[in-house]
Residue, then its C-alpha position, 0 to 999 in steps of 0.5 A: x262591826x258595820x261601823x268599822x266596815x263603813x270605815x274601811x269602805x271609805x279609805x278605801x274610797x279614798x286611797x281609790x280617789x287618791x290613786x286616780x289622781x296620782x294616775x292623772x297626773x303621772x300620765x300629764x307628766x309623762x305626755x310632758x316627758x313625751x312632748x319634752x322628747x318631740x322637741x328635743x329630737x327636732x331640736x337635735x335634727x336642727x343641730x346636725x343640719x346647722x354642724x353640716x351646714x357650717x362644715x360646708x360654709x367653712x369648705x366655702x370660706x377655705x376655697x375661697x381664702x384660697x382664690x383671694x391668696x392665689x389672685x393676690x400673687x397673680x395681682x402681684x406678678x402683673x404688678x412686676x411686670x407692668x413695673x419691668x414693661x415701664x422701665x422698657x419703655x423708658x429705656x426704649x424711649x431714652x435713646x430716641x430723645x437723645 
């Protein structure tokens, strides 16, 4: 009889032991799982910030696609007008050499 007690007692010890390192590892795991989470969050702050960061820079470029399309054609209306002021001055110019 005490033989079988001694026999459970240590089973028991040793299911207790077991349990004490399935305990350690399950609370590594989750202070893993938590750290996991931590860097996920900043990681998804860090994404939000760079989505609004490149909505603002593509407002940027828009506009300033559209100053370039708008200098253009002021650019290219000088251009006929300083052609039209030439043949002007060239026509103004051809009588008084005859």
């Amino acid at each position: 009889h005490e033989h079988l007690l001694k026999m459970m007692e240590e089973r028991m010890m040793d299911v207790e032991q077991k349990l004490r390192l399935v305990k350690r590892l399950l609370q590594d795991k989750v202070n893993q799982l938590k750290e996991q989470l931590s860097k996920n969050t900043k990681a998804d702050a860090m994404v939000k910030d760079l989505y609004v960061e490149n909505a603002q820079l593509l407002k940027a470029l828009e506009m300033t696609e559209q100053r370039q399309k708008t200098a253009e054609r002021k650019n290219y209306l000088l251009e006929e007008k300083i052609a039209n002021l030439n043949r002007i001055v060239k026509n103004l110019a051809s009588p008084s050499f005859n």
